[in-house]
C-alpha positions as CSV (number, residue, x, y, z in Angstrom):
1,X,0.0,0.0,0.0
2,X,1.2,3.4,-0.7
3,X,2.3,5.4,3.0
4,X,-0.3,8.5,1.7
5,X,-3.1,5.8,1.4
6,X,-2.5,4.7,5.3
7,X,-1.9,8.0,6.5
8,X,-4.9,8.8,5.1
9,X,-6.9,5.8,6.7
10,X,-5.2,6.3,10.0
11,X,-6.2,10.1,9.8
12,X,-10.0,8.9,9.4
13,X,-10.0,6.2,11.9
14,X,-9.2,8.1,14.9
15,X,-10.3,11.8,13.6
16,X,-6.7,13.2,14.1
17,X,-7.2,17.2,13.4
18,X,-4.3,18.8,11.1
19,X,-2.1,19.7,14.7
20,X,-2.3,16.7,16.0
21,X,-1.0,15.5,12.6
22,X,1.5,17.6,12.7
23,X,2.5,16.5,16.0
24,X,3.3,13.4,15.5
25,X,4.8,13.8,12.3
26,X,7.6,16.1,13.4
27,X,10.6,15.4,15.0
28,X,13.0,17.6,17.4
29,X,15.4,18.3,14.0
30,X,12.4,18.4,11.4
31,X,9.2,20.0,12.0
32,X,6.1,19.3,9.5
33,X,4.1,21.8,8.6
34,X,0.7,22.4,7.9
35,X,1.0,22.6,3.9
36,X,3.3,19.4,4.2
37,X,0.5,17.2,5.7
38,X,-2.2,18.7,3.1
39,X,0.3,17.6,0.4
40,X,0.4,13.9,1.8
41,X,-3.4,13.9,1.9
42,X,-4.3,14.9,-1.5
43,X,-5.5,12.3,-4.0
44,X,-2.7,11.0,-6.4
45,X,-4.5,12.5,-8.9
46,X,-4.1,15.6,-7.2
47,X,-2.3,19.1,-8.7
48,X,-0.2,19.5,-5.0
49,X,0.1,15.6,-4.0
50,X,3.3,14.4,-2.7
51,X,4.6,11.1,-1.6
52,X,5.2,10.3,1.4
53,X,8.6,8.8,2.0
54,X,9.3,5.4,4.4
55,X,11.0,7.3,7.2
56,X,8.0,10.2,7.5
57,X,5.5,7.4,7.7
58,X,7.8,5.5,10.7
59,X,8.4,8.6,12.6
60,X,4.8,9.4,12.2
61,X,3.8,5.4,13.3
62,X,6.7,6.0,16.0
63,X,4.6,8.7,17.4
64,X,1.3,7.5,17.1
65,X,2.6,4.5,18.9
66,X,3.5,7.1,22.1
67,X,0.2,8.8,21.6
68,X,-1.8,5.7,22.6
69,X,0.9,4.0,24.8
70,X,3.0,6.3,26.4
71,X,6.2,7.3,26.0
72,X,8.8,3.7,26.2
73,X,12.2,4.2,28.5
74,X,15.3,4.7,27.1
75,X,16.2,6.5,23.6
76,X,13.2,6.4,21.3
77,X,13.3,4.2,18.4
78,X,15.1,5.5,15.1
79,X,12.7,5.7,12.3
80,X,13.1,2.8,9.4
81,X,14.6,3.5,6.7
82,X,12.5,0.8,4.5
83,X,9.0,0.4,5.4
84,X,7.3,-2.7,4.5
85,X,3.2,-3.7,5.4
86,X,4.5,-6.3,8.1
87,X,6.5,-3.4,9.6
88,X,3.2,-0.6,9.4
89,X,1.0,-4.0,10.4
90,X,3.3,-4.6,13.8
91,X,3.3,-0.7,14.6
92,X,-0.6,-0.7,14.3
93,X,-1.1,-3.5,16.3
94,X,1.4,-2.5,19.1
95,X,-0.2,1.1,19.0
96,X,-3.8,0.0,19.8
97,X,-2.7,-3.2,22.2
98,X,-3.6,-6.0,20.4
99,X,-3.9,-9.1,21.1
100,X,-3.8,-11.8,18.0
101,X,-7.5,-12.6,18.8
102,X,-8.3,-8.7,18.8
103,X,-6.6,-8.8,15.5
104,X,-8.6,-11.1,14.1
105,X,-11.9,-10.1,15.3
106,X,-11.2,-6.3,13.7
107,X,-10.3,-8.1,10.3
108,X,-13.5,-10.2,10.3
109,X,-15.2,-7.1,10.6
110,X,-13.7,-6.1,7.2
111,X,-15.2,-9.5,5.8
112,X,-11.7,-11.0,6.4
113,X,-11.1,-14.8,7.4
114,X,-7.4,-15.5,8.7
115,X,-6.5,-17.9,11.3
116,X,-4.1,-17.3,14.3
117,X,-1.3,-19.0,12.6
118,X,-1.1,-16.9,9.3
119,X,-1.4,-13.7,11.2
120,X,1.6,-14.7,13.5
121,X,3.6,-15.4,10.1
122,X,3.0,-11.5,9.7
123,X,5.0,-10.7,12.8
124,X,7.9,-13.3,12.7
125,X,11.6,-12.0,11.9
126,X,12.2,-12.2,7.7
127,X,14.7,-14.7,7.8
128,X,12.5,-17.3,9.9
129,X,11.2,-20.4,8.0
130,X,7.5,-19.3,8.8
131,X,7.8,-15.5,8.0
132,X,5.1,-14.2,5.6
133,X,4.9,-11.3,3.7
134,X,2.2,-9.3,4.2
135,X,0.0,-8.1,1.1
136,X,-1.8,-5.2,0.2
137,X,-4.9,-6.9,0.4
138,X,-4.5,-7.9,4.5
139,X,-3.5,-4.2,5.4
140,X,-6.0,-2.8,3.8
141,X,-8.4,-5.3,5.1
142,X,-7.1,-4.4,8.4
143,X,-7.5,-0.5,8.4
144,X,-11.4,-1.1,6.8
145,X,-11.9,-3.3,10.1
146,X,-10.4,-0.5,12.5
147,X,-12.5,2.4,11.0
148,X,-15.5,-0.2,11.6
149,X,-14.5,-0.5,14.9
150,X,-13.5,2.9,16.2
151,X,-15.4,5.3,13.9
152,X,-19.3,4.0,15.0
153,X,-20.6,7.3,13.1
154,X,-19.5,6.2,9.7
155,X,-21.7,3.2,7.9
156,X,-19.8,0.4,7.4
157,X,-18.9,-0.9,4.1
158,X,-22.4,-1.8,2.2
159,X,-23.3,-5.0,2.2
160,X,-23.6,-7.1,-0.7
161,X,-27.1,-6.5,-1.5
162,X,-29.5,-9.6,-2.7
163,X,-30.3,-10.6,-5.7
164,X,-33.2,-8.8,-7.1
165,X,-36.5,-11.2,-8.2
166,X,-37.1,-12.5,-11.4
167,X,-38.4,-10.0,-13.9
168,X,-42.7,-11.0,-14.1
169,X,-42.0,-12.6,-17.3
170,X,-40.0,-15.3,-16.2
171,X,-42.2,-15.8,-13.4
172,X,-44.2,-19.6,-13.1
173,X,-48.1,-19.1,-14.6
174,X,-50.8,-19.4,-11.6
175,X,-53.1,-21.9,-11.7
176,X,-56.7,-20.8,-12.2
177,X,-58.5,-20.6,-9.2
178,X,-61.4,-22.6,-10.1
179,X,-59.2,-25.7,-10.7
């Protein structure tokens, strides 16, 4: 996933204003301001859209992490360099708490079936034997199941609406009712 697109979703989710955006996308050396955040938000489509680079999206996960948490002992982590959808995936889940099963109920909210085992492959080291990479397809998945979770004022996706009948000429003649 593209780090604008998750930005973006995070910004929904939890209703962060442009301030507190800008909060916890800054740093002591490199404060962000308000016109940089607008430019991450903007469609791709966009006249004044710019991409968001791997380390601005870890410093900002990096800080959301403290926001919900609390700030860790000891130095605070340095931002990655690379960022890859296990990496975003691990930050999101140590931000809110969760536990596996927590993860797993917020994806089935998305319409999502994983068991406990594939999502653990998600969080193992890159060199271990059951590492798995994690697609586009789960994260998303995973931010659609947090905005159904914490934003109870917007609708949840649609769902998939029935079939609609038979059109009245395909429809089985009655029987007289004399018969």
């Amino acid at each position: 996933m593209k780090n604008n697109d998750i930005l973006r979703r995070i910004r929904f989710v939890f209703n962060l204003d442009d301030s507190k955006m800008m909060k916890l996308c800054s740093t002591k050396e490199n404060k962000v301001s308000r016109a940089e955040i607008s430019d991450w938000l903007k469609r791709d489509d966009d006249i004044g859209h710019k991409e968001m680079v791997d380390v601005e999206l870890s410093i900002f996960l990096n800080h959301f992490i403290e926001e919900k948490r609390g700030k860790r002992d000891g130095p605070a982590p340095e931002p990655e360099k690379r960022l890859t959808n296990n990496a975003v995936f691990m930050k999101l889940k140590i931000a809110l708490n969760l536990k596996a099963e927590e993860v797993i109920e917020i994806l089935e909210l998305a319409g999502f079936k994983l068991g406990k085992h594939e999502l653990s492959a998600f969080f193992r080291k890159p060199g271990h034997k059951h590492f798995r990479v994690c697609k586009d397809q789960v994260l998303r998945n995973f931010l659609q199941g947090m905005q159904n979770k914490y934003r109870k004022d917007v609708d949840p996706i649609a769902k998939v609406t029935p079939p609609s009948p038979p059109p009245a000429a395909y429809e089985w003649k009655k029987k007289p009712e004399s018969e």
